[in-house]
C-alpha positions in Angstrom: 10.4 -4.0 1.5 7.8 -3.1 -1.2 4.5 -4.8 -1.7 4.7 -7.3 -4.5 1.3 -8.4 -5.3 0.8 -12.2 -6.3 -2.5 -13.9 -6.2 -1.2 -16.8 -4.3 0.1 -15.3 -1.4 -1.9 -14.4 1.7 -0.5 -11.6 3.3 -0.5 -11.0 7.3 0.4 -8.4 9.9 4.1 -10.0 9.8 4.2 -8.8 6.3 2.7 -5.8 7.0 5.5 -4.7 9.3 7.9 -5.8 6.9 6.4 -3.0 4.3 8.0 0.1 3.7 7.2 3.0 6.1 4.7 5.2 4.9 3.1 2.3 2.8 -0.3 3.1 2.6 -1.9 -0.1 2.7 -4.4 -2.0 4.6 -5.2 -5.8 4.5 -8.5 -7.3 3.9 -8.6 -11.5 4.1 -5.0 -11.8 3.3 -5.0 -9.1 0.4 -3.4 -5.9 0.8 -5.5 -2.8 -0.6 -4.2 0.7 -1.0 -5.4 3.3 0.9 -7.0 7.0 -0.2 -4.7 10.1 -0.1 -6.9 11.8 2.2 -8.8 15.3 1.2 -8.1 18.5 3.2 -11.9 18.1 4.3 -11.7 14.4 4.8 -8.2 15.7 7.4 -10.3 18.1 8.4 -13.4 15.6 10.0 -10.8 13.4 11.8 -9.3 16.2 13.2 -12.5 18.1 14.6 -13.7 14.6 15.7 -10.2 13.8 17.3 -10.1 17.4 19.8 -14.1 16.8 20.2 -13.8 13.1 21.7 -10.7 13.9 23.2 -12.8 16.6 25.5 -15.3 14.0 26.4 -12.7 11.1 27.0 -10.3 13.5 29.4 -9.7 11.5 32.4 -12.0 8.4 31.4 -10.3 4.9 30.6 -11.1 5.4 26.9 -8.2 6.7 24.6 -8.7 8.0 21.0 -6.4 7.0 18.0 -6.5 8.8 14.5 -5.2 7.3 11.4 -2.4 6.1 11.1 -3.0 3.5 14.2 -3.6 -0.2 13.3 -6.0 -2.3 14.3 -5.6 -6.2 13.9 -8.6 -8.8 13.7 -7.9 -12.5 13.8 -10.4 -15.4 14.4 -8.1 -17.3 16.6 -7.0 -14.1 18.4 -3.6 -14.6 16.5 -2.8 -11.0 16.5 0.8 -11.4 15.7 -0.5 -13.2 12.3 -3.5 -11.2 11.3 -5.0 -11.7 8.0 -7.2 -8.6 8.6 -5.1 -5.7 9.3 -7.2 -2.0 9.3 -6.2 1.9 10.0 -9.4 3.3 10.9 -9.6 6.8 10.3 -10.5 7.4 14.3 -10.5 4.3 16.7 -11.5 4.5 20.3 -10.5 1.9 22.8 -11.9 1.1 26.0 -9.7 -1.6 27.2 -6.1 -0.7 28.0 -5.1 -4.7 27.5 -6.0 -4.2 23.6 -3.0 -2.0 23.1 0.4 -3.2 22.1 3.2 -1.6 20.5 1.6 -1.9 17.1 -1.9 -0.9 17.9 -5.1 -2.7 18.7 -5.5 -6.1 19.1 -9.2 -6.9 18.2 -11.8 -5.0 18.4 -12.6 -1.3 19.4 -15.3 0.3 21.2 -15.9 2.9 18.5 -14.8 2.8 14.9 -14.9 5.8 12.5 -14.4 5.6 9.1 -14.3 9.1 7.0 -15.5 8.2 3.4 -12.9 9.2 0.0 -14.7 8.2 -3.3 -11.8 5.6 -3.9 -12.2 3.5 -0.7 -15.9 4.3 0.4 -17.2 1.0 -1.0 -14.2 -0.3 1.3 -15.9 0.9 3.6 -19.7 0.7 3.1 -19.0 -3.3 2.5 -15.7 -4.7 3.6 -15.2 -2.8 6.4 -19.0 -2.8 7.4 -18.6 -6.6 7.7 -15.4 -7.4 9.4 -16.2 -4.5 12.0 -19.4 -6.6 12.4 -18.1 -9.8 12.5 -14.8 -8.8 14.8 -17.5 -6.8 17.1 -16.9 -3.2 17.1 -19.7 -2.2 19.0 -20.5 1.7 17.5 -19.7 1.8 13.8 -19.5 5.7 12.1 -20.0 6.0 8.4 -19.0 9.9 8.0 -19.6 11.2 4.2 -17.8 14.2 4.2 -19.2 15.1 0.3 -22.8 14.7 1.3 -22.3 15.9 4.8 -23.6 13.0 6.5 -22.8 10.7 9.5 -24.5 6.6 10.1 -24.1 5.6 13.1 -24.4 1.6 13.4 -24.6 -0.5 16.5 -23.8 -3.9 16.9 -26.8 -5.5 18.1 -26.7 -9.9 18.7 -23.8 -9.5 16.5 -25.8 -8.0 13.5 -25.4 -4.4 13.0 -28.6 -1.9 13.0 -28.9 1.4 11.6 -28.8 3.5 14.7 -29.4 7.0 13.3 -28.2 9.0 10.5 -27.5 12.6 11.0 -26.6 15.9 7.9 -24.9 19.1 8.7 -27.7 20.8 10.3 -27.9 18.5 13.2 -26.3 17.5 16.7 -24.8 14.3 16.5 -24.5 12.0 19.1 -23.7 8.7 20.1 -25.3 5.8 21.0 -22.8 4.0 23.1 -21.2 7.3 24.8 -24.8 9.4 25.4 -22.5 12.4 26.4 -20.6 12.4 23.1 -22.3 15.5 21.0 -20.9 16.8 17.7 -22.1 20.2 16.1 -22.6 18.6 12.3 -21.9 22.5 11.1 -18.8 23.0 12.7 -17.4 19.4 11.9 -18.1 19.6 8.4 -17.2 23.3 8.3 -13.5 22.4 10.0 -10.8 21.9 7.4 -12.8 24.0 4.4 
C-alpha cells in the first residue's frame, strides 16, 4: 500500500506496516515524513559507529541496531498504535523486553542520529524533542559535513548539552565511559 497523504488522517504504526517495503518514511505526531537517501559518508559514520559499539557491547546485555530498525513511542505505551514511529540511524538497547518483532518498544538507551541536509532540522528539533520527552537517555547529533558529534543527556527529563566533539578528537560517551571513538577514523570511514 502506498502512502496517500491527507491532512485529516493520523497515521500510526498499523499503517505503517501496511506501507510498502522499502518505503522510506517515518512518522512524527501522526504525520508521515520521508526520509533522506543517505550519503556514502553519512553510510559510512553508521557503519564505523556500528563495528566500533559492537566491540564494546560483545558479551554485554546491550545490542546495537542500525537503520533500518524501528523504534515506536506512545504515551499510553500503546506500541501496537504508535503515533510516533522513528528509524534511528543507530539505536542501542539495554533492555531485552523492549524488542519485538518490529523493533523497539519505547525508548532506547542510546540514540544516534547521522545528520543529511534534508532531514537535519528533523533532527535538531523534532527528533531532539520526542527523544526527550520518550526518555532516551544519551542523544548523538553526528554532522558528518562539519565533522562534528553532540552528545546530549537526559537530565530530570530535560536534555543537557553533554559535550561536543570535531574530527581531531576522542569521542566518548557519557553513559558507556568505556565507549571511545577516534573522530579521524570515523569521519575518514566511507570517503
Amino acid at each position: 500500500m502506498s502512502i496517500q497523504r491527507n491532512e485529516d488522517k493520523h497515521f500510526t504504526f498499523q499503517d505503517f506496516l501496511l506501507w510498502d517495503e522499502g518505503s522510506r518514511y517515518e512518522i512524527f505526531d501522526g504525520v508521515p515524513v520521508l526520509l533522506a537517501t543517505p550519503t556514502t559518508k553519512h553510510q559510512g559514520v553508521i557503519s564505523f559507529l556500528t563495528i566500533d559499539f559492537g566491540m564494546y557491547f560483545k558479551g554485554e546485555e546491550c545490542r546495537i541496531f542500525p537503520s533500518p530498525f524501528t523504534v515506536r513511542f506512545s504515551e499510553e505505551d500503546d506500541y501496537e498504535n504508535a503515533d510516533n514511529v522513528f528509524e534511528p540511524d543507530i539505536s542501542i538497547v539495554c533492555n531485552e523486553n523492549q524488542l519485538d518483532q518490529y523493533g523497539c518498544k519505547g525508548a532506547p538507551s542510546l540514540v544516534v542520529e547521522v545528520l543529511s541536509p534534508s532531514t537535519s532540522r528533523n533532527d535538531r528539533i523534532k527528533k531532539y524533542n520526542a527523544y526527550q520527552k520518550f526518555g532516551v537517555s544519551e542523544y548523538w547529533i553526528v554532522d558528518p559535513l562539519n565533522e562534528t558529534v553532540e552528545i546530549y543527556i537526559l537530565d530530570e527529563g530535560t536534555y543537557k548539552r553533554w559535550n561536543a566533539y570535531g574530527r581531531e578528537d576522542m569521542i566518548r560517551s557519557k553513559q558507556f565511559e568505556r565507549i571511545t571513538i577516534v573522530g579521524e577514523e570515523m569521519f575518514s570511514y566511507g570517503e
